[in-house]
C-alpha positions as CSV (number, residue, x, y, z in Angstrom):
1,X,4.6,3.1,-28.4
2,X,1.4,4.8,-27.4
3,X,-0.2,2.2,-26.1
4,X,2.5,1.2,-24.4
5,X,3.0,4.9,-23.3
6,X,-0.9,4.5,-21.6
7,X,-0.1,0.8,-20.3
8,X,3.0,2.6,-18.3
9,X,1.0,5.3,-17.1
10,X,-1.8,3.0,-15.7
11,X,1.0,0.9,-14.3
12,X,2.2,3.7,-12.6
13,X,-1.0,4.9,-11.1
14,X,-1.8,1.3,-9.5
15,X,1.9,1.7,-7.7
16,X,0.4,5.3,-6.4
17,X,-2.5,3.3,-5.0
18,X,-0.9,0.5,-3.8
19,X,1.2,2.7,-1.7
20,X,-1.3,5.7,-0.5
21,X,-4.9,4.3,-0.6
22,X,-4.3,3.0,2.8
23,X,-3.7,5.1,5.7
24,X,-2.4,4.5,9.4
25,X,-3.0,5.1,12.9
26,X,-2.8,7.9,16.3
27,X,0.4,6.1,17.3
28,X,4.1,6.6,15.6
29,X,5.4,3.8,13.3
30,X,8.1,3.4,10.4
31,X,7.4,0.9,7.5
32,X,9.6,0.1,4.8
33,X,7.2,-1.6,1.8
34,X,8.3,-2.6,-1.1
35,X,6.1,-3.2,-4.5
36,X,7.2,-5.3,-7.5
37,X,5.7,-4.9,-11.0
38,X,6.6,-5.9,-14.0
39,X,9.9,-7.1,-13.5
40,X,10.5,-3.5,-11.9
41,X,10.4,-2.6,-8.0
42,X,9.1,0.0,-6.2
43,X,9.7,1.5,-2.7
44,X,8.4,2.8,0.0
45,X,9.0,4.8,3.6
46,X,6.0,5.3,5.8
47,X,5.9,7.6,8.5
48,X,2.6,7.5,10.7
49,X,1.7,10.1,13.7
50,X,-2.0,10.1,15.1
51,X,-4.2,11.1,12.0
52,X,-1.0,11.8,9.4
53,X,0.6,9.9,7.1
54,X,4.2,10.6,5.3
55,X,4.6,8.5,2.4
56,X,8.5,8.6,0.3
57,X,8.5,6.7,-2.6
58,X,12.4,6.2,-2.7
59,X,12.7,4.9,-6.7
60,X,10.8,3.7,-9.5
61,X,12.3,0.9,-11.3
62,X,15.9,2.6,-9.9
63,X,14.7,5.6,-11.1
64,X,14.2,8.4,-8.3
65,X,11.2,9.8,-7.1
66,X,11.3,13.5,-5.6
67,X,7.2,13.7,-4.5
68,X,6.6,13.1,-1.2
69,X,2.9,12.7,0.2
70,X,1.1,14.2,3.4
71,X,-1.9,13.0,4.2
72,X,-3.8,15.1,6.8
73,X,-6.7,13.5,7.9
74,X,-7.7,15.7,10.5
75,X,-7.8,18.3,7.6
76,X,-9.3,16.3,5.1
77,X,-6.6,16.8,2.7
78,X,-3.1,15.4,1.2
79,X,0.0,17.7,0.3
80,X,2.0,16.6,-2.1
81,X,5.7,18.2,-1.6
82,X,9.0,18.1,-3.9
83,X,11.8,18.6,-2.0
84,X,13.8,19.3,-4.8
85,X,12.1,22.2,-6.0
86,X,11.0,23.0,-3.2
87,X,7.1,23.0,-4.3
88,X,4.1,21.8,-2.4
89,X,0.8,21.6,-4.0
90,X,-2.7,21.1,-1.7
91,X,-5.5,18.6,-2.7
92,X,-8.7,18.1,-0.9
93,X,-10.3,14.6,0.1
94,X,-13.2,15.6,-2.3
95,X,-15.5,13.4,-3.6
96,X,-17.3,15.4,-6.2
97,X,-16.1,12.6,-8.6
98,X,-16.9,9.5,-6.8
99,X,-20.2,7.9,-5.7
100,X,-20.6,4.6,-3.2
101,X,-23.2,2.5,-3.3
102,X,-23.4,0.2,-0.7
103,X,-25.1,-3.1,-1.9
104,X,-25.8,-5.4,1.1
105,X,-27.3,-1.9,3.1
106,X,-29.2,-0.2,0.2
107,X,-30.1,-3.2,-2.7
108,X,-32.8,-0.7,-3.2
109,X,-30.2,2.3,-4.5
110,X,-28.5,0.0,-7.2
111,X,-30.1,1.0,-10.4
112,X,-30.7,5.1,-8.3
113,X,-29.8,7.2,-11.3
114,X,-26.4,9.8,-10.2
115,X,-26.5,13.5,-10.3
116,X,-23.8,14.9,-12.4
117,X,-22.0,18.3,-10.9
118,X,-23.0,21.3,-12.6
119,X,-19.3,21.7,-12.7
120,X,-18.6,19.0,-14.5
121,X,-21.8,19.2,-17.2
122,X,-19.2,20.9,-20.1
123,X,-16.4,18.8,-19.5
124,X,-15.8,15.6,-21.5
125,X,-15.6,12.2,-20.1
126,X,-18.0,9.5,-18.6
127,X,-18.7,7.0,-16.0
128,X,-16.3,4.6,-14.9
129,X,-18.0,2.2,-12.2
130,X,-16.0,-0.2,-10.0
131,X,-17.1,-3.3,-8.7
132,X,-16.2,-4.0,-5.2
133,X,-16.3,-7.2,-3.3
134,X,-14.5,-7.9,-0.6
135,X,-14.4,-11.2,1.8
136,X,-12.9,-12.2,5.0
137,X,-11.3,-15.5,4.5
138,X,-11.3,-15.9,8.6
139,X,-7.8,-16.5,8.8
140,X,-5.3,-15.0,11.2
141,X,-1.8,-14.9,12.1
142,X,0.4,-12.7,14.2
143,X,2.8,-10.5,11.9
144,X,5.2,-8.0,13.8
145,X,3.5,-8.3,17.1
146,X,-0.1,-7.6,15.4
147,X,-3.0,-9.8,14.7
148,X,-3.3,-9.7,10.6
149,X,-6.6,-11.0,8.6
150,X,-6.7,-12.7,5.5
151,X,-9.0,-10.6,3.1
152,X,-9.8,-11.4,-0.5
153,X,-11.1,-8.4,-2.3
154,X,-12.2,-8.3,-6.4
155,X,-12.4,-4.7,-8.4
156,X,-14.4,-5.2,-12.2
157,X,-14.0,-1.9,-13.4
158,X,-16.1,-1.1,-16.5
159,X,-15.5,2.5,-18.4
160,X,-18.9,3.6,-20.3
161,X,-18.2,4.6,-24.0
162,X,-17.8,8.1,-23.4
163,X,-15.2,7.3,-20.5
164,X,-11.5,8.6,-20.8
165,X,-10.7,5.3,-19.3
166,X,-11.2,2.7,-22.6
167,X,-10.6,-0.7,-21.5
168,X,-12.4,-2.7,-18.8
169,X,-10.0,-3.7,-15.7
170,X,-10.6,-7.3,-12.9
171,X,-8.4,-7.1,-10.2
172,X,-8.1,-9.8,-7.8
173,X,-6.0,-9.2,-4.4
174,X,-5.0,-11.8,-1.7
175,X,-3.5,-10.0,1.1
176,X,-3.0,-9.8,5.2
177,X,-3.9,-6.8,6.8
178,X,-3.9,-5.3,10.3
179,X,-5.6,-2.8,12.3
180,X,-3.0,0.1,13.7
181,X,-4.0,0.9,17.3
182,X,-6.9,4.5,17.3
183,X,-6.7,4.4,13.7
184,X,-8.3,7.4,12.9
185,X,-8.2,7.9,8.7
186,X,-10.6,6.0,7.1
187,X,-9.9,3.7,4.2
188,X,-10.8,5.3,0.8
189,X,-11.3,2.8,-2.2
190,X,-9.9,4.9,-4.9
191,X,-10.7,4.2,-8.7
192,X,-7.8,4.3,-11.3
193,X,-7.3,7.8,-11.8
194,X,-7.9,8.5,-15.6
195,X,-7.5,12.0,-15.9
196,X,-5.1,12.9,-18.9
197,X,-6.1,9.1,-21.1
198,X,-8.4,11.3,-23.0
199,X,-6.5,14.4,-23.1
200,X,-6.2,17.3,-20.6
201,X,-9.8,18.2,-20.5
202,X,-11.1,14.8,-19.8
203,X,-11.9,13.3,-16.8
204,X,-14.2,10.7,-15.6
205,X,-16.7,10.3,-12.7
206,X,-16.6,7.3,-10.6
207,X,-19.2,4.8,-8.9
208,X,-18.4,2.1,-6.5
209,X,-20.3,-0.3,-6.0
210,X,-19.3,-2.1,-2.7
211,X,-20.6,-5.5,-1.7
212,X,-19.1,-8.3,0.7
213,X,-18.8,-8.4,4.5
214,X,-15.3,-7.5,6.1
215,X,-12.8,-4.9,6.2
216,X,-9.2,-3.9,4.6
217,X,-7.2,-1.9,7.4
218,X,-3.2,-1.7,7.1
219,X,-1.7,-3.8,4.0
220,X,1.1,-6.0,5.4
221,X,1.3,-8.5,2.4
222,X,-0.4,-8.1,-0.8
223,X,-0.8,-10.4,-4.1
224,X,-2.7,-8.4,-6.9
225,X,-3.8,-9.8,-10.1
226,X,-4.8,-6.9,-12.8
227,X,-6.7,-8.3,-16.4
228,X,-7.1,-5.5,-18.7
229,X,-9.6,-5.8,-21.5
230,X,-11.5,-4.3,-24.4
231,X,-15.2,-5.7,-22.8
232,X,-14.8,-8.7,-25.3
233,X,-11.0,-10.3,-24.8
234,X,-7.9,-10.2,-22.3
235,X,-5.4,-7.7,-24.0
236,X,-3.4,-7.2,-20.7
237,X,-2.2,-8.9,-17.5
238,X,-0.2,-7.5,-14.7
239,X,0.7,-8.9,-11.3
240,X,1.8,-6.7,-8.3
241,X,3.8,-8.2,-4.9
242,X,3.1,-5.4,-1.9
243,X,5.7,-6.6,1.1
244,X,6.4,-5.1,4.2
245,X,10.1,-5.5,5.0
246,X,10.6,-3.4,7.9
247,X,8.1,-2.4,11.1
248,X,8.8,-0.6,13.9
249,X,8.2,2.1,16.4
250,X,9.1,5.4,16.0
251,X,9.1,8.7,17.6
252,X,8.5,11.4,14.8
253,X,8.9,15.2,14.1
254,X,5.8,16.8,13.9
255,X,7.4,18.9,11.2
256,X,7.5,15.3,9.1
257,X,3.8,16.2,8.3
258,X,3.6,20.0,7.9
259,X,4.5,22.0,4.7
260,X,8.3,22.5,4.9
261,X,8.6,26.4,5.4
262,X,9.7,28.5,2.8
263,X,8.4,26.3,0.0
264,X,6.3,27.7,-2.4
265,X,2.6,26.9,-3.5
266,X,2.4,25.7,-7.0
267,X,-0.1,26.0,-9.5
268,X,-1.0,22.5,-10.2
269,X,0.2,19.2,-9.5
270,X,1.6,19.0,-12.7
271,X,4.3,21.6,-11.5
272,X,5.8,19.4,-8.7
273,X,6.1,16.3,-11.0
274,X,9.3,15.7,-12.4
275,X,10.0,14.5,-16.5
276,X,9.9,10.7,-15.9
277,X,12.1,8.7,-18.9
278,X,8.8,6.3,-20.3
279,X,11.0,5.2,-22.6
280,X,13.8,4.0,-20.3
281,X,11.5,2.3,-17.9
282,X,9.4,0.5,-20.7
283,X,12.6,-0.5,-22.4
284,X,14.1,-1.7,-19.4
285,X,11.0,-3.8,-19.0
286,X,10.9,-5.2,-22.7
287,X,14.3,-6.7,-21.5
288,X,13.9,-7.7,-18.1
289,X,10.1,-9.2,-19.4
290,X,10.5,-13.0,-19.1
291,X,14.6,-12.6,-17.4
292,X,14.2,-15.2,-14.9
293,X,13.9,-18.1,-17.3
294,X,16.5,-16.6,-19.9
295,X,20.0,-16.6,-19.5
296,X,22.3,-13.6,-20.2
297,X,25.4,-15.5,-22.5
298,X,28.8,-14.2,-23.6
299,X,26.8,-12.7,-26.7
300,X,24.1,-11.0,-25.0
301,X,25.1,-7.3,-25.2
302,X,24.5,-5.1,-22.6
303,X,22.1,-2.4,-22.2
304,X,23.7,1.0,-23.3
305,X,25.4,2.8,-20.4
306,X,24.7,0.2,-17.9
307,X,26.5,-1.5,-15.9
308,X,26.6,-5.0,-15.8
309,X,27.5,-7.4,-12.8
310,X,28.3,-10.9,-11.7
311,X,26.5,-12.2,-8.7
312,X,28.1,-15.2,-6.8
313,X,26.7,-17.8,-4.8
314,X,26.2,-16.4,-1.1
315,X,28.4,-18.1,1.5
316,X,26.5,-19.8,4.4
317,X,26.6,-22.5,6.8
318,X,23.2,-22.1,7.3
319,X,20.2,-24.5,6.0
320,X,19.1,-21.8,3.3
321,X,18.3,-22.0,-0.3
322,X,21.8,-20.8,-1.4
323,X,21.1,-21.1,-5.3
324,X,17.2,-19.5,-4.9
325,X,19.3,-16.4,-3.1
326,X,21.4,-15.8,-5.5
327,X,18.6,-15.9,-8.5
328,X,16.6,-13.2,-6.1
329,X,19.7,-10.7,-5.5
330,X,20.1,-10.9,-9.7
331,X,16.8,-10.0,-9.6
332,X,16.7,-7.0,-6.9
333,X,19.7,-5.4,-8.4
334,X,17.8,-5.2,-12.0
335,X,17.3,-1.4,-12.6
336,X,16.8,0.9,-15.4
337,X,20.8,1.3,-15.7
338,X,21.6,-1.8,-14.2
339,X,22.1,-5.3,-15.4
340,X,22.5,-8.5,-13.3
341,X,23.7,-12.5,-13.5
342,X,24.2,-15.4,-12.0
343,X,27.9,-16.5,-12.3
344,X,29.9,-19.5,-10.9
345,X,33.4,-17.8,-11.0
346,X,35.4,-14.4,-11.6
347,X,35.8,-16.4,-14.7
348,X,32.8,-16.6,-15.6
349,X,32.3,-13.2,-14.7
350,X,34.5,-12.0,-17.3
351,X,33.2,-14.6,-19.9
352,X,30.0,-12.6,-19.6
353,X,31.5,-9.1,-20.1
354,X,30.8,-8.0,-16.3
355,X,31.5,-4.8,-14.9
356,X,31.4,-5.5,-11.4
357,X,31.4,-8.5,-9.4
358,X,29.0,-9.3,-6.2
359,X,30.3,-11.4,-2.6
360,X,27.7,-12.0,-0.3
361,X,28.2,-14.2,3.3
362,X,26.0,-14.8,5.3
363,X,27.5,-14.2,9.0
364,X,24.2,-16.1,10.9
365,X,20.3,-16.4,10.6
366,X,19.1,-17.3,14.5
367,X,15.7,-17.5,15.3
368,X,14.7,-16.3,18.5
369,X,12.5,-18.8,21.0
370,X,10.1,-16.5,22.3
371,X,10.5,-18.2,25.9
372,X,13.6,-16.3,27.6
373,X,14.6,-15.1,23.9
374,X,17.2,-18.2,23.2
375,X,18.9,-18.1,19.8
376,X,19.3,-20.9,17.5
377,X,20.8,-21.2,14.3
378,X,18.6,-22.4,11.4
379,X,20.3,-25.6,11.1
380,X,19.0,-26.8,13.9
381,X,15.5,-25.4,13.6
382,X,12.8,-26.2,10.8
383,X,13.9,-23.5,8.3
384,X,9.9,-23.7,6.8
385,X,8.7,-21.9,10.1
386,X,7.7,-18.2,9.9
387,X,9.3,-17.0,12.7
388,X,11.6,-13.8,13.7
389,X,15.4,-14.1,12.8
390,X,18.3,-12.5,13.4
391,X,20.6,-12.0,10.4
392,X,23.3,-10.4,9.2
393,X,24.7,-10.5,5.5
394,X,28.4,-8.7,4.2
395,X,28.1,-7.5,0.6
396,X,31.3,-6.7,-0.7
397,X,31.0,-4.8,-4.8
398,X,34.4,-5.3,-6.4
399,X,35.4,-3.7,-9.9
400,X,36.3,-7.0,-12.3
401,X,39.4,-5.2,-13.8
402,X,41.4,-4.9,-10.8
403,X,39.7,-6.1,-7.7
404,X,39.3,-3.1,-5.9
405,X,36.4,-2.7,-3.8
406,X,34.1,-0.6,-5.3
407,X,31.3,-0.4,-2.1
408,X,31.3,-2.9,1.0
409,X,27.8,-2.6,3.3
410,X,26.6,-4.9,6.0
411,X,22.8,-5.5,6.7
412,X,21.9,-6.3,10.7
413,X,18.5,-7.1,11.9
414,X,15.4,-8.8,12.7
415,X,13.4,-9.8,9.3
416,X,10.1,-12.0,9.9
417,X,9.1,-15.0,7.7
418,X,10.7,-18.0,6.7
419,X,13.9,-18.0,6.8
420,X,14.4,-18.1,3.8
421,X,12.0,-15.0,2.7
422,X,13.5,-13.5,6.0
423,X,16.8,-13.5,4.6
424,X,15.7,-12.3,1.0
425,X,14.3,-9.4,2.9
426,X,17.7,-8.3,4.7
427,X,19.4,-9.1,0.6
428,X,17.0,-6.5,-0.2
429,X,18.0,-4.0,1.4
430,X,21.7,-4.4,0.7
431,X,20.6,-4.5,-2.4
432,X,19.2,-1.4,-2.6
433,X,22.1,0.2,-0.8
434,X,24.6,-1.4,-3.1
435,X,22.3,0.6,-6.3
436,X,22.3,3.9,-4.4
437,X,26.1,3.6,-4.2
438,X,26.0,3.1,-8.0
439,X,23.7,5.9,-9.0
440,X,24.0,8.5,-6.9
């Protein structure tokens, strides 16, 4: 369980990064992101206004997350704030910890021996150095009115013995990326923070190594491979999915990126953290691990206080994927309480020992001609083309026992992609509100 216990808390420190290590623009904007990992899921509100950030990580695998980030750039600093306790806790951009070397500028620094901090002379721990490559593929396409690159980047991170950090990390990210108009924080390529793997007193010192023409900017899509290793052998592999599922234009409170008044200063950032259930969240993974190619029978039995429930077919006259649909809401309504299948019939349903039982119809999917803004449903369009579509989806919940309605919720939008990954975005979010209704 202890290792398992470490591979957790790594996992959840590469969520952190995904979702803060880039930073945004002088103009307002909303995103709504959305990272998958290890058969759990976790999201994301940004809020960006000139050289601040506001990042709300809304759940962990369906588990809720009170800390709420504040990066002020103009201050060189991040505030980390639980609303719930009403805490805040102040950390500094500092970079006593880290070193970049730049390889293409200074080949002549690579083997330049690295001062250690007096500060840091009695405390344990070693050198972790990251690898850094990164390479502009040359691609381009238009994503939410923007001009995205295509950018390949590789991290080999190697701990020395004395490290906190034990095992040896290569991660490999595909992803599109765009530049936010006056952006004015600059992109920071953040190690895995290690503090804690070797106990409270040891912490590691960092040096990047950066090589490669090109740049990162905004993530909009991201693919991330992560090998773990002991130097000799693979002992771990984890993939991450970054998507962007909502972008727009906002105008934002100022107060959105201040310290709320009349919260109070806490000690650490230890403080602010809430008790997060390992257990739960590893369990919950051990039997989601592999779902999508096993099938829940009549003799499965369900998770211990969760609830289980049937998920139809959606309804559409559209030229969709209706059976790849209905595998992806099973798998966006998968939480740490929450169990989900694939059923034919209320029949089946009840076969399987359901709770609950899922209706989903698909009212339209129109893609808009970007000449005059005509309308036309995706039967009579190539349903392959990335586009912009208009959808709307009803979900109706109902209790299996009796019928009654348990929640009913309507999702009405414009989602980009195909439109068939347009239409998994807008399922998404009923998704998500369908869970809320659940656990709140």
């Amino acid at each position: 369980m202890k290792t398992r216990n470490n591979i957790f808390a790594i996992v959840a420190t590469i969520l952190a990064i995904v979702s803060s290590n880039e930073n945004a623009s002088a103009q307002q904007y909303k995103l709504q992101q959305v990272t998958s990992v290890m058969s759990m899921t976790s999201e994301t509100t940004i809020y960006v206004k000139g050289m601040r950030k506001r990042t709300e990580g809304h759940s962990y695998a369906g588990m809720p997350n009170n800390i709420t980030t504040i990066e002020q750039c103009d201050l060189q600093r991040t505030i980390s704030v639980n609303d719930k306790k009403k805490l805040y806790y102040i950390g500094p951009f500092s970079k006593d910890r880290e070193t970049v070397v730049y390889e293409d500028e200074k080949p002549s620094s690579k083997n330049k021996p690295v001062a250690t901090p007096a500060s840091m002379s009695s405390q344990k721990g070693g050198v972790v150095t990251m690898f850094y490559n990164i390479t502009d593929t040359g691609e381009r396409k238009k994503m939410y009115g923007m001009t995205a690159r295509h950018i390949w980047t590789t991290q080999k991170i190697k701990p020395s013995p004395d490290a906190c950090m034990k095992d040896s990390m290569i991660m490999k990210t595909d992803g599109w990326y765009i530049d936010l108009p006056e952006f004015s924080c600059p992109v920071r390529y953040t190690a895995i923070n290690t503090g804690g793997m070797g106990g409270a007193d040891c912490k590691d010192r960092y040096i990047t190594r950066q090589s490669g023409k090109g740049k990162l900017g905004f993530p909009l899509i991201e693919k991330r491979i992560m090998i773990m290793g002991n130097g000799v052998a693979e002992t771990t592999r984890f993939e991450t999915n970054l998507e962007t599922i909502e972008f727009s234009t906002a105008k934002l409170d100022s107060m959105l990126f201040e310290i709320p008044p009349g919260y109070r200063l806490a000690k650490d950032i230890t403080e602010l953290q809430d008790r997060i259930d390992a257990a739960s969240i590893i369990g919950n993974y051990e039997h989601n691990k592999g779902e999508e190619n096993k099938q829940i029978t009549s003799a499965t039995p369900k998770i211990t206080g969760a609830l289980r429930i049937a998920v139809l077919e959606p309804v559409s006259n559209e030229q969709l994927n209706i059976s790849g649909l209905q595998s992806y809401l099973v798998a966006t309504l998968r939480s740490y309480n929450t169990e989900a299948i694939a059923v034919t019939s209320v029949d089946d349903a009840r076969k399987h020992k359901c709770d609950l039982i899922l209706d989903s119809k698909i009212i339209h999917v129109k893609q808009s001609n970007k000449v005059g803004g005509f309308l036309r449903a995706v039967r009579n369009v190539d349903p392959y083309t990335s586009s912009t579509y208009n959808i709307e989806v009803q979900f109706l919940l109902s209790k299996l026992a009796d019928g009654s309605a348990h929640s009913q919720k309507t999702v009405s939008g414009k989602f980009e992609g195909t439109a068939n990954n347009a239409v998994k975005k807008s399922m998404y979010e009923g998704s998500r509100m369908l869970l809320k209704d659940l656990h709140q």
